[in-house]
C-alpha positions in Angstrom: 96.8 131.5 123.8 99.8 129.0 123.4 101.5 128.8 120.2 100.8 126.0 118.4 103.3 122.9 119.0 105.4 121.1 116.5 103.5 117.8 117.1 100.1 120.1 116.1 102.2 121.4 112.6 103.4 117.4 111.9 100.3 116.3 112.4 98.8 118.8 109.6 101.3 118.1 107.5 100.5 114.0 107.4 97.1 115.2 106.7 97.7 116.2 103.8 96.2 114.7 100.7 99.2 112.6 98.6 100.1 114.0 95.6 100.8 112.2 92.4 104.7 113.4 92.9 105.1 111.6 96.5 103.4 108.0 94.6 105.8 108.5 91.8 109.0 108.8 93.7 107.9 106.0 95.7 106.9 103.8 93.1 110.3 104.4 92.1 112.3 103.8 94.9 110.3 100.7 96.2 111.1 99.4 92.4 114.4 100.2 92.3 115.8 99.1 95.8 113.3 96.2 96.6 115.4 93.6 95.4 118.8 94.8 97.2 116.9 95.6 100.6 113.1 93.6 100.9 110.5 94.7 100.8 110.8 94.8 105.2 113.1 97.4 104.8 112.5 99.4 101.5 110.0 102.1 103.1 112.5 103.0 105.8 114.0 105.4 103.8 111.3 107.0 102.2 110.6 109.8 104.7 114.1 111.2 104.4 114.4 111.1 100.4 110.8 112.3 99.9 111.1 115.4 102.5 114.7 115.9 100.2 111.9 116.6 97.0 110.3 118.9 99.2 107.7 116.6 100.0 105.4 116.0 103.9 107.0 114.6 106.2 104.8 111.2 106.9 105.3 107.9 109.5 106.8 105.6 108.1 103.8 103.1 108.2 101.9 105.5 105.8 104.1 105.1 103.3 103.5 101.4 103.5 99.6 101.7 104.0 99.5 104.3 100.6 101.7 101.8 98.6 99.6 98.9 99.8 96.3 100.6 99.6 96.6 103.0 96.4 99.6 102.7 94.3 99.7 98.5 94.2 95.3 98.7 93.4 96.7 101.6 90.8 99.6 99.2 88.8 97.5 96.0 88.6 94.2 98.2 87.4 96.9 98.4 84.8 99.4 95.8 84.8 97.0 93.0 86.6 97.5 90.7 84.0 94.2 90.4 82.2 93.8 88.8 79.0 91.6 90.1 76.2 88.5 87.8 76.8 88.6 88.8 80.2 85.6 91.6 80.4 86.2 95.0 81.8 83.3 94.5 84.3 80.8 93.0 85.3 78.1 94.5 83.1 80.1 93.8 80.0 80.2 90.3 81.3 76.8 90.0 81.1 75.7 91.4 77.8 77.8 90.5 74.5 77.9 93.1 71.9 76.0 91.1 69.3 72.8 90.6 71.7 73.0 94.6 72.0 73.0 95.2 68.3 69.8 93.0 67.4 68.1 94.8 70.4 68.8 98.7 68.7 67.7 97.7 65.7 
């Protein structure tokens, strides 16, 4: 049997899950260097710092897909900008709280 290549070993190593340490350095960097850079350029660097913190080694493109996919969904689920009458869901939306209360009692 062959031994396995170094493409095979990359290849594991992008499959591996993201941890809440990789999202917070690059929530972090994108933040801090966005404006001096663009937002083009700001993932470029990414690979080389995170693998620095010990971090996988990932494409470049990831690093992009997991800020547009996960950690931009993540900050507006918390930062989105809703206002107080805005309900939570859909459920909440259609039930108010008073038309609950008569119903229990």
């Amino acid at each position: 049997m062959e031994p396995a290549s170094p493409k095979k070993t990359d290849d594991k190593k992008v499959e591996q899950p993201w941890s809440d340490k990789e999202r917070n350095l690059i929530v972090n960097h994108v933040l801090t260097h966005i404006a001096t850079v663009g937002y083009a350029k700001v993932f470029s660097k990414l690979p080389e710092m995170l693998a620095k913190e010990g971090c996988p080694t990932r494409p470049v493109r990831n690093y992009h897909d997991q800020w547009r996919r996960k950690i931009c969904k993540d900050l507006l689920s918390i930062y989105g900008g809703k206002t107080p009458s805005t309900p939570a869901s859909p459920t909440k939306a259609a039930s108010s709280p008073k038309r609950k209360r008569k119903e229990v009692s």
